[in-house]
PDB file of N, CA, C and O in Angstrom:
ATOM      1  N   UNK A   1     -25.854  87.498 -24.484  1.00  0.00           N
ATOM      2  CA  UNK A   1     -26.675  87.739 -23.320  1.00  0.00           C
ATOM      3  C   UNK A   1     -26.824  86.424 -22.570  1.00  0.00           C
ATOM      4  O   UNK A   1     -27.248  85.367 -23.038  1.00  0.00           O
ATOM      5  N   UNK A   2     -26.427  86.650 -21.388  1.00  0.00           N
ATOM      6  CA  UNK A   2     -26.764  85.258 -20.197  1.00  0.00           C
ATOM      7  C   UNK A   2     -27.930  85.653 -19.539  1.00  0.00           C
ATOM      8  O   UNK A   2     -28.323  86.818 -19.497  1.00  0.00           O
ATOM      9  N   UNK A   3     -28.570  84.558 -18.949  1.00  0.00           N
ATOM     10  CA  UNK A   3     -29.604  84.609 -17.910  1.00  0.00           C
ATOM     11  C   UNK A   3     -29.740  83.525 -17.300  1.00  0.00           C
ATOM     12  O   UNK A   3     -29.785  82.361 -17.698  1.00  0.00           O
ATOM     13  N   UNK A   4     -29.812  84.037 -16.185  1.00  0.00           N
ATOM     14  CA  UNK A   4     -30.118  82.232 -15.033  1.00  0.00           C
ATOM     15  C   UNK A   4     -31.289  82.153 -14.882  1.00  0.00           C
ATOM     16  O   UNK A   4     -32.258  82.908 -14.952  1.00  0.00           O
ATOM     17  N   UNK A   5     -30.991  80.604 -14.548  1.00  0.00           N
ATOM     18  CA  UNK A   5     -32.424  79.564 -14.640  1.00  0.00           C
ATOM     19  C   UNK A   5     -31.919  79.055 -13.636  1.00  0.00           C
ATOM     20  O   UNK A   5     -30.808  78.713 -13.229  1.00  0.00           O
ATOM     21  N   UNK A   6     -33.583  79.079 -13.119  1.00  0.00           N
ATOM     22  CA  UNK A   6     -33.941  78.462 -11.836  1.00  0.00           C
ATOM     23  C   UNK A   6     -34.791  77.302 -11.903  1.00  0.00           C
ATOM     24  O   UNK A   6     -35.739  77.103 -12.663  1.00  0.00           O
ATOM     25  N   UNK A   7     -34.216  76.409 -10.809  1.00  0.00           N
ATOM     26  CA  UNK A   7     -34.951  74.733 -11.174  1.00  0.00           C
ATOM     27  C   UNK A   7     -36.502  75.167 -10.742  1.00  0.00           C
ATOM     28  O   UNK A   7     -36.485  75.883  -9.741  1.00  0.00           O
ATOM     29  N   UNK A   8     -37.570  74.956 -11.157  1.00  0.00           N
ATOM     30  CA  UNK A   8     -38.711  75.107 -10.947  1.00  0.00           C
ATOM     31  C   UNK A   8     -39.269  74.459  -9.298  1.00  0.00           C
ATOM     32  O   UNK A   8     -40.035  74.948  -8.467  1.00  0.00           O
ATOM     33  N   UNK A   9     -38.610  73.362  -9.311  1.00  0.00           N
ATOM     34  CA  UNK A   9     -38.991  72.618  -7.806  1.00  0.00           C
ATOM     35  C   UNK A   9     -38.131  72.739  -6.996  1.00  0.00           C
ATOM     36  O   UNK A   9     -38.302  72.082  -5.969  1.00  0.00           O
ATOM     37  N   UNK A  10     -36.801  73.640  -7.086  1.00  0.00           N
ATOM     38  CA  UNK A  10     -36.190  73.921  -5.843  1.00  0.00           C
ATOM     39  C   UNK A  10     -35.697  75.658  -6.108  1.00  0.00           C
ATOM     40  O   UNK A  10     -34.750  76.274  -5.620  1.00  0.00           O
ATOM     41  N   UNK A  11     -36.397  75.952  -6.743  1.00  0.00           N
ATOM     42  CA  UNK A  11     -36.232  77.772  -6.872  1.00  0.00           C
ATOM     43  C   UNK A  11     -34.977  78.054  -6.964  1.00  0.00           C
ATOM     44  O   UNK A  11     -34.655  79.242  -6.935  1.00  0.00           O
ATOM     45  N   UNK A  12     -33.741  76.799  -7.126  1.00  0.00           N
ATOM     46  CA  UNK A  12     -32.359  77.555  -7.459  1.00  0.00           C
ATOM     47  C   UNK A  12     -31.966  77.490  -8.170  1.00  0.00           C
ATOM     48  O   UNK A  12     -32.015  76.419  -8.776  1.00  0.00           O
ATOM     49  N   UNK A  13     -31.178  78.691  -8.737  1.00  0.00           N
ATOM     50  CA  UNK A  13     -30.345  78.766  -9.912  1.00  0.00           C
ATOM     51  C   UNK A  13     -29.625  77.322  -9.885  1.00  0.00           C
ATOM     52  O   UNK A  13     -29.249  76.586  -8.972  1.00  0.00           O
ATOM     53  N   UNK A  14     -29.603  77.252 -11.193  1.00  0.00           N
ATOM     54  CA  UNK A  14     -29.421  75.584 -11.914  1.00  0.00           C
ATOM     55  C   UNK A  14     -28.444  75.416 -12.876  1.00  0.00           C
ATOM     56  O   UNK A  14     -27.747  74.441 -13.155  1.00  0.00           O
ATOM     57  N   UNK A  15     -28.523  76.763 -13.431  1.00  0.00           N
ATOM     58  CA  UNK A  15     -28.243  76.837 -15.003  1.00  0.00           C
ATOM     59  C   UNK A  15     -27.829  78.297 -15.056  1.00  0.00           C
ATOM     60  O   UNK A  15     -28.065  79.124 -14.174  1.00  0.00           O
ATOM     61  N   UNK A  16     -26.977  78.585 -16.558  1.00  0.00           N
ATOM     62  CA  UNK A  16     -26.888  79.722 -16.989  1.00  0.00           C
ATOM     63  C   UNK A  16     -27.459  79.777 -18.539  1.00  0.00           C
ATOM     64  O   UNK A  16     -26.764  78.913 -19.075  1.00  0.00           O
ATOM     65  N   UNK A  17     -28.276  80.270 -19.496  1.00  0.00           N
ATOM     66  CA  UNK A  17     -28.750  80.060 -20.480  1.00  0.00           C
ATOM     67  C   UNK A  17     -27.936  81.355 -21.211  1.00  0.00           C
ATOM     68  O   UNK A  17     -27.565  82.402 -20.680  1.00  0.00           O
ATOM     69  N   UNK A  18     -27.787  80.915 -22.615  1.00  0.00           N
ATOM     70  CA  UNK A  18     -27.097  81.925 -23.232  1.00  0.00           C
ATOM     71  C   UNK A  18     -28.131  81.851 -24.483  1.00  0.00           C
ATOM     72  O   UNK A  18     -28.942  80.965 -24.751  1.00  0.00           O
ATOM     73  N   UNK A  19     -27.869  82.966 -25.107  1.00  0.00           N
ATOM     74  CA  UNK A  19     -29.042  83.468 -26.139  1.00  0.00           C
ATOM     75  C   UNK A  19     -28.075  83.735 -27.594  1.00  0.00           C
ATOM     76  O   UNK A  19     -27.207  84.591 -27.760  1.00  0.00           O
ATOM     77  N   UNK A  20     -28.403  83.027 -28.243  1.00  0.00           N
ATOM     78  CA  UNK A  20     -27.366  82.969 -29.709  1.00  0.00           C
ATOM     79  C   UNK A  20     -27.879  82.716 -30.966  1.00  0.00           C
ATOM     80  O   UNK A  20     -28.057  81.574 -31.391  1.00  0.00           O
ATOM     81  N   UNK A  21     -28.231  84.165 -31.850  1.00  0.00           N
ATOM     82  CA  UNK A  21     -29.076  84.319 -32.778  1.00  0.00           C
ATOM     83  C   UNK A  21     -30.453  83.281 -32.588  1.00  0.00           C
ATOM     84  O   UNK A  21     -30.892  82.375 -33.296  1.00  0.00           O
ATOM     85  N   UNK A  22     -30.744  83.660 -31.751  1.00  0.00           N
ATOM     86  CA  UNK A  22     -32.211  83.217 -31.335  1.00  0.00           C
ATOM     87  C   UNK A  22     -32.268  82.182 -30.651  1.00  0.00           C
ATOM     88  O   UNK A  22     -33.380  81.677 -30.502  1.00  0.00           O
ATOM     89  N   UNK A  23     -31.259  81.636 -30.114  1.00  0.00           N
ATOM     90  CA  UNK A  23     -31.430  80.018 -30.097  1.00  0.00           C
ATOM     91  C   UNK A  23     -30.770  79.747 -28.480  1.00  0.00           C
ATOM     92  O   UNK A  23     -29.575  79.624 -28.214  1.00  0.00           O
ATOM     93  N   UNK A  24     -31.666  79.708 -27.734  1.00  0.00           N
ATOM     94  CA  UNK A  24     -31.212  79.381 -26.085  1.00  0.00           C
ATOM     95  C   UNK A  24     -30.869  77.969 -26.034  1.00  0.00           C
ATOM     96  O   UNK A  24     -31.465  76.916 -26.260  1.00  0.00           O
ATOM     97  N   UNK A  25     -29.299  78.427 -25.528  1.00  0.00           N
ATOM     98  CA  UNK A  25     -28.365  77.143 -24.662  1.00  0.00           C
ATOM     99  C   UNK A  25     -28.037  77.096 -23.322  1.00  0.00           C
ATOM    100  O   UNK A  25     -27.664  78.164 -22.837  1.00  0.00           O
ATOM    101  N   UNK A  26     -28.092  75.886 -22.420  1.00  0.00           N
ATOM    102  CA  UNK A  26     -28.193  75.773 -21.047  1.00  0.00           C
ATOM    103  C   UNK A  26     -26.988  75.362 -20.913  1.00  0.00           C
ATOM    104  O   UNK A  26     -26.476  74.338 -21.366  1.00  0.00           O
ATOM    105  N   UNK A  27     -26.340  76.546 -19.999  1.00  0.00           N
ATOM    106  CA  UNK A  27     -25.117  75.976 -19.418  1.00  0.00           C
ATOM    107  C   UNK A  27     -24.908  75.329 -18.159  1.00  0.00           C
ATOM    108  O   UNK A  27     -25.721  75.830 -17.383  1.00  0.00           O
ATOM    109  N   UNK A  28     -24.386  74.674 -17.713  1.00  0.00           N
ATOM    110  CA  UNK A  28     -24.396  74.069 -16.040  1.00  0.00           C
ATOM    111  C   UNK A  28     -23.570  74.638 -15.700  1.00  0.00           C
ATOM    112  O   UNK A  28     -22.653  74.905 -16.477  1.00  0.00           O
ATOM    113  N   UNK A  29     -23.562  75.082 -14.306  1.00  0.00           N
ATOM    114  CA  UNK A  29     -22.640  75.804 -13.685  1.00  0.00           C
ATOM    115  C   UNK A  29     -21.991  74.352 -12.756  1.00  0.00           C
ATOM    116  O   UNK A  29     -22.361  73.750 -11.748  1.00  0.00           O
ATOM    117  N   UNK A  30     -20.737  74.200 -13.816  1.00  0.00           N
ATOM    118  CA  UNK A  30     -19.630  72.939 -13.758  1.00  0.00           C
ATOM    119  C   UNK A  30     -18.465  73.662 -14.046  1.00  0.00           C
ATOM    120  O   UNK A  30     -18.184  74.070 -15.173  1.00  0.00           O
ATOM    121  N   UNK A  31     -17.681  73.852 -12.892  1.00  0.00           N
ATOM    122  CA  UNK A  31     -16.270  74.577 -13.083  1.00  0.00           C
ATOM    123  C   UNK A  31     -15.515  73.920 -14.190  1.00  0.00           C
ATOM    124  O   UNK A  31     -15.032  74.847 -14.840  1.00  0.00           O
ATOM    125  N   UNK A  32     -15.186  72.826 -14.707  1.00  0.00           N
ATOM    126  CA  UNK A  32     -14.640  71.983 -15.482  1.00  0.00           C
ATOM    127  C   UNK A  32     -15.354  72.347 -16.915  1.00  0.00           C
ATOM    128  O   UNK A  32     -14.671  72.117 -17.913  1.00  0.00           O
ATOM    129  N   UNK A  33     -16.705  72.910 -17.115  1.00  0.00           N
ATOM    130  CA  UNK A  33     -17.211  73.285 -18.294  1.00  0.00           C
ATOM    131  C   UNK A  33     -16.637  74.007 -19.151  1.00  0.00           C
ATOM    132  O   UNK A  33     -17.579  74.772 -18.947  1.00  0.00           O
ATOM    133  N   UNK A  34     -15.799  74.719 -20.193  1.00  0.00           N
ATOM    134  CA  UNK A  34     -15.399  75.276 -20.948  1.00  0.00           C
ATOM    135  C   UNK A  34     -16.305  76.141 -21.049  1.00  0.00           C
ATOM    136  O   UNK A  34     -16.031  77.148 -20.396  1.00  0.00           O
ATOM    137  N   UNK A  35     -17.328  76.193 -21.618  1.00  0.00           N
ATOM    138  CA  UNK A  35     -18.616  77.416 -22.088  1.00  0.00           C
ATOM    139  C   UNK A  35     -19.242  78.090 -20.643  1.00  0.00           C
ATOM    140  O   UNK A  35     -19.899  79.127 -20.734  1.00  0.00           O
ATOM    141  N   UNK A  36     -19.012  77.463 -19.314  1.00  0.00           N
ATOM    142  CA  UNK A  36     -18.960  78.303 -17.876  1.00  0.00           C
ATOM    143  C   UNK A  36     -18.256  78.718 -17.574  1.00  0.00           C
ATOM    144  O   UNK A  36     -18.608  79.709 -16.934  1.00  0.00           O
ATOM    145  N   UNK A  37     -16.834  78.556 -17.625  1.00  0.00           N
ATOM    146  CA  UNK A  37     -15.456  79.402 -17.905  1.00  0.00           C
ATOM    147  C   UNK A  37     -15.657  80.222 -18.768  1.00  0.00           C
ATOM    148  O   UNK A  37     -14.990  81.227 -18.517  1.00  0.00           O
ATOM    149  N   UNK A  38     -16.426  80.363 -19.967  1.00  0.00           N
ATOM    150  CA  UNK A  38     -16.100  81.152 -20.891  1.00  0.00           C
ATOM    151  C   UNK A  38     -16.971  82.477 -20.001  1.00  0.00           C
ATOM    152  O   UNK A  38     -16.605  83.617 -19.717  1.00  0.00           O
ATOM    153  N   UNK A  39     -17.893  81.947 -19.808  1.00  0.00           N
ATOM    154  CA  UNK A  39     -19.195  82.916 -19.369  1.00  0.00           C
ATOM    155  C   UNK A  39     -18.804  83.966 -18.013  1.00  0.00           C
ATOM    156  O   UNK A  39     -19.001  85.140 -17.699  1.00  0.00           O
ATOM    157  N   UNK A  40     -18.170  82.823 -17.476  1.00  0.00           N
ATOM    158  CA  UNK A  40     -17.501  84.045 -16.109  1.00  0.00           C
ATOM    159  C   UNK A  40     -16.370  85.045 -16.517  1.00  0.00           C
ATOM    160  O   UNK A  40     -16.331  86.029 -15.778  1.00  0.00           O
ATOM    161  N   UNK A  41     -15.409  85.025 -17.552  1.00  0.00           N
ATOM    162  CA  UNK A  41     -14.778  85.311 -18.236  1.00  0.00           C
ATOM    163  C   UNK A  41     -15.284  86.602 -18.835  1.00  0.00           C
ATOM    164  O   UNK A  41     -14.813  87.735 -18.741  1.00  0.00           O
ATOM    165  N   UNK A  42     -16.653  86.042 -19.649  1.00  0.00           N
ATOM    166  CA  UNK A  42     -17.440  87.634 -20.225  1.00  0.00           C
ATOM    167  C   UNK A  42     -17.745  88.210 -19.276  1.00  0.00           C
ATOM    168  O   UNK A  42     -17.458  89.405 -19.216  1.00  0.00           O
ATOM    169  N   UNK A  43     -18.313  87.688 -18.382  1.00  0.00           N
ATOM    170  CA  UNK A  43     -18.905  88.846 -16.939  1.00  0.00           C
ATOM    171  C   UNK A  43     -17.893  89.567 -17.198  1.00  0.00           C
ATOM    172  O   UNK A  43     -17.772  90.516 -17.973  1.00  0.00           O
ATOM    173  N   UNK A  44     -16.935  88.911 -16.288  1.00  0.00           N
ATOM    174  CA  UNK A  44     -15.675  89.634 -15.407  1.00  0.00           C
ATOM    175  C   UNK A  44     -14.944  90.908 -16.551  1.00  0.00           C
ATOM    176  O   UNK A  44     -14.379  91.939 -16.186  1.00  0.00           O
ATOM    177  N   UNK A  45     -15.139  90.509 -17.798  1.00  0.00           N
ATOM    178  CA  UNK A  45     -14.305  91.490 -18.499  1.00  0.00           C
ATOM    179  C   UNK A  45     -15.514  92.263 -19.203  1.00  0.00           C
ATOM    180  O   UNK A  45     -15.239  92.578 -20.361  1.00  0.00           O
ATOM    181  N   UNK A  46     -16.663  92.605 -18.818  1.00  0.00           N
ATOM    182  CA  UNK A  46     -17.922  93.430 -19.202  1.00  0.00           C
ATOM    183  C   UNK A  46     -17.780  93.179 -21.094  1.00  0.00           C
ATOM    184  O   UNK A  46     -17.757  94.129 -21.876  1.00  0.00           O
ATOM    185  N   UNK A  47     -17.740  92.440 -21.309  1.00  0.00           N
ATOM    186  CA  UNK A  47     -18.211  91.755 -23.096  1.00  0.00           C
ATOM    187  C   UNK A  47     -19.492  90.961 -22.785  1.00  0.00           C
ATOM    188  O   UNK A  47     -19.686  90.157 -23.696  1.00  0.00           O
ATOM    189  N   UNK A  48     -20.462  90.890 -21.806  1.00  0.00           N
ATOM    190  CA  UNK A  48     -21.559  90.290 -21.816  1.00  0.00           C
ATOM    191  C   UNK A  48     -22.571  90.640 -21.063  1.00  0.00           C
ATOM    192  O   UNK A  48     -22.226  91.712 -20.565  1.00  0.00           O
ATOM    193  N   UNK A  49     -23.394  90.426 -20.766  1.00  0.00           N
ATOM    194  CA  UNK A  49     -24.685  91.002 -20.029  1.00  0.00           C
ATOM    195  C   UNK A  49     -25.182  90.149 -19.195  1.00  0.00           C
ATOM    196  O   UNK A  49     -25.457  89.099 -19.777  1.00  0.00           O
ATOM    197  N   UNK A  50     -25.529  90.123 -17.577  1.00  0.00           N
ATOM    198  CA  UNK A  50     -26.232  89.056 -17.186  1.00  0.00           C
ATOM    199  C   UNK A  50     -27.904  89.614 -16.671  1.00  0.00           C
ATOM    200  O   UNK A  50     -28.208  90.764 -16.356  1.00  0.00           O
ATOM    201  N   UNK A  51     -28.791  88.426 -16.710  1.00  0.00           N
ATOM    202  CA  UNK A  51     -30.160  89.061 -16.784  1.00  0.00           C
ATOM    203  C   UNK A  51     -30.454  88.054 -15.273  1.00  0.00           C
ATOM    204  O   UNK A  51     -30.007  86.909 -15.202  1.00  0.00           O
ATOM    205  N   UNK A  52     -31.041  88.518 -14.444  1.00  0.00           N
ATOM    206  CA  UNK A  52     -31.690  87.188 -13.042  1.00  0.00           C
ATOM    207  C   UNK A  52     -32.612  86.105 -13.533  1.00  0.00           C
ATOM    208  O   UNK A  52     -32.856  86.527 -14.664  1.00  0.00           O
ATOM    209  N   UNK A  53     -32.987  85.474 -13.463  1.00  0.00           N
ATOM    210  CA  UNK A  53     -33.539  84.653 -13.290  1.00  0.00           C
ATOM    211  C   UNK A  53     -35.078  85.253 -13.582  1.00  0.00           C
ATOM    212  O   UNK A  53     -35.727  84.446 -14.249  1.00  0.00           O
ATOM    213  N   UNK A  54     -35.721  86.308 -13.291  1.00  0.00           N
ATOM    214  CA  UNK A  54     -36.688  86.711 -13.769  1.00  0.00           C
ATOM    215  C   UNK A  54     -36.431  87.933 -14.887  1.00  0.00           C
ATOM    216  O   UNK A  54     -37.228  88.856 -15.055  1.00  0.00           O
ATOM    217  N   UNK A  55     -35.194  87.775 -15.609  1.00  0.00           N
ATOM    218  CA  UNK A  55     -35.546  88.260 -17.019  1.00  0.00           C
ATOM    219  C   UNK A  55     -34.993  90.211 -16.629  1.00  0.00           C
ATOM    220  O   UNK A  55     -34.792  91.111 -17.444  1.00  0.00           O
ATOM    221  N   UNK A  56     -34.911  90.240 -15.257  1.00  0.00           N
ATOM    222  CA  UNK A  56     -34.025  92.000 -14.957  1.00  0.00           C
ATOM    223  C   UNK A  56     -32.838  92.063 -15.268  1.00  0.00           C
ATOM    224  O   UNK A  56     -32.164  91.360 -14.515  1.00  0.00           O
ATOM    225  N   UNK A  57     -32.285  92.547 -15.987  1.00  0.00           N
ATOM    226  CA  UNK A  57     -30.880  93.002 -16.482  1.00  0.00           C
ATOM    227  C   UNK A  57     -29.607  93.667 -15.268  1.00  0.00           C
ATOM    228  O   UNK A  57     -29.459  94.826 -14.879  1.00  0.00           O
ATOM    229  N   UNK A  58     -28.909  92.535 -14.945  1.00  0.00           N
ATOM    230  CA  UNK A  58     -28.066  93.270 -13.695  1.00  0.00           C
ATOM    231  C   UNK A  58     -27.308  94.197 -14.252  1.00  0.00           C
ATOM    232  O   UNK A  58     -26.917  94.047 -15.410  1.00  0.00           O
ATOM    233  N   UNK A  59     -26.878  95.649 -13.281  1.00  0.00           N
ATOM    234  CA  UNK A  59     -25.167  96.068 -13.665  1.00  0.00           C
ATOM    235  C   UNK A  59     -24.313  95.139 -13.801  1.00  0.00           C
ATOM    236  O   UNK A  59     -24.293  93.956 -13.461  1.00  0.00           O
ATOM    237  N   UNK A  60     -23.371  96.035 -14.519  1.00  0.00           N
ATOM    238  CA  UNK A  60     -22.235  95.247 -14.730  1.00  0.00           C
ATOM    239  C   UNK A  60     -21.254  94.963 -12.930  1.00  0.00           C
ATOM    240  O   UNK A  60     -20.348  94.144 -12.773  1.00  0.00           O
ATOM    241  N   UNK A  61     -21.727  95.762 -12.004  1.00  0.00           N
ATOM    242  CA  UNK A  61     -21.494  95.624 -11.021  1.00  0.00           C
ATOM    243  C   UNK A  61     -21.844  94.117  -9.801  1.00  0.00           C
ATOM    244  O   UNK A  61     -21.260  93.445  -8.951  1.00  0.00           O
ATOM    245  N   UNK A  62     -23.356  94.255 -10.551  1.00  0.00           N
ATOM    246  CA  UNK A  62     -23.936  93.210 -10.028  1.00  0.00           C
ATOM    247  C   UNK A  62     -23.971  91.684 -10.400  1.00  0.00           C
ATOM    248  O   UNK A  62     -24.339  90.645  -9.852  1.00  0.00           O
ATOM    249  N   UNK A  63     -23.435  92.035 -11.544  1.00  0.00           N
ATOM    250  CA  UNK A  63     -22.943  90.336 -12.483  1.00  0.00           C
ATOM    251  C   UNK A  63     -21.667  89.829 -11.892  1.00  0.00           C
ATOM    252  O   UNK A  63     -21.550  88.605 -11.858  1.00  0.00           O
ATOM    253  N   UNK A  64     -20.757  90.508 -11.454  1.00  0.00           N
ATOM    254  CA  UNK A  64     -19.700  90.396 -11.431  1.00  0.00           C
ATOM    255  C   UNK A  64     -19.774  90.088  -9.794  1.00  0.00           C
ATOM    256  O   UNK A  64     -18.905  89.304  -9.413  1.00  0.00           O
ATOM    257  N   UNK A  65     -20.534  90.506  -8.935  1.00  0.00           N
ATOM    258  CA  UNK A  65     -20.733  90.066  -7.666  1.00  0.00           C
ATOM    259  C   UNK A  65     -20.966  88.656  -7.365  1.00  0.00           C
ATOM    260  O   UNK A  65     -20.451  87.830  -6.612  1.00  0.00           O
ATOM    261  N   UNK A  66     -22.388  88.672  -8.630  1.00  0.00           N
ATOM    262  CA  UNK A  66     -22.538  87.360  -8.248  1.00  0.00           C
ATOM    263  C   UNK A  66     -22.096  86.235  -8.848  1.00  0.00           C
ATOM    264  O   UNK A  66     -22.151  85.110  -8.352  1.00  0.00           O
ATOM    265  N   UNK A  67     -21.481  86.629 -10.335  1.00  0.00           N
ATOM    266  CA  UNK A  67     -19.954  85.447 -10.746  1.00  0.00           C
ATOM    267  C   UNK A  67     -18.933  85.174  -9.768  1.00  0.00           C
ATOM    268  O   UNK A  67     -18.184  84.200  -9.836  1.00  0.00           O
ATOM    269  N   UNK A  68     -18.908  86.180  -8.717  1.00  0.00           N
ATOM    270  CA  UNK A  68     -17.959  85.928  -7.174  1.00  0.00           C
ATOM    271  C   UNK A  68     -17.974  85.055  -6.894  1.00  0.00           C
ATOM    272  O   UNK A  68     -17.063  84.230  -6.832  1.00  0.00           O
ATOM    273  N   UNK A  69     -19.623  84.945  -6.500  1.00  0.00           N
ATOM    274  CA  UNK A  69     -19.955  83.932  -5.235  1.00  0.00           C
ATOM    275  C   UNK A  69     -19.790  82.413  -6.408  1.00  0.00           C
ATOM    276  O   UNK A  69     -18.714  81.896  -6.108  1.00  0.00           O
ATOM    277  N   UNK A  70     -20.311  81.778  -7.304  1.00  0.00           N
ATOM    278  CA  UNK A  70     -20.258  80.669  -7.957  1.00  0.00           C
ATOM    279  C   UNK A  70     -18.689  79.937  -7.602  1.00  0.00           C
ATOM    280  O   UNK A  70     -17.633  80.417  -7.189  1.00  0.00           O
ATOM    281  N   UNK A  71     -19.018  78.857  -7.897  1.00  0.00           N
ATOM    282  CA  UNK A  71     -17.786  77.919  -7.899  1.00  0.00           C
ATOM    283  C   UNK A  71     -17.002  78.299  -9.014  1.00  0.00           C
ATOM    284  O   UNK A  71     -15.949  77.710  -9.258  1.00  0.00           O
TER     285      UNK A  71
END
């Protein structure tokens, strides 16, 4: 399960956090990242789930929209 994080003092997505047997990891959305490649990767091939930024669970329609728009 992914979910974005938003910087608190500029309200924008910042981050992608992944959830792994309990244990939240922050990914940077850095094209060069391996584990952000991996993550657009799960979108795009529906093996993962993305949640907004306030914790709502997108379609698989809507993950994949907005893995579009990212670098």
């Amino acid at each position: 399960m992914y979910r974005l994080y938003k910087d608190s003092a500029t309200n924008q997505v910042c981050a992608i956090n992944e959830t792994v047997n309990n244990v939240e990891y922050s990914i940077p959305i850095a094209p060069a990242n391996t584990d952000y490649q991996n993550f657009k990767k799960q979108i795009n091939a529906d093996e993962a789930q993305l949640e907004d930024a306030d914790g709502n669970l997108m379609t698989a329609e809507q993950a994949k929209a907005y893995v579009a728009t990212l670098p």
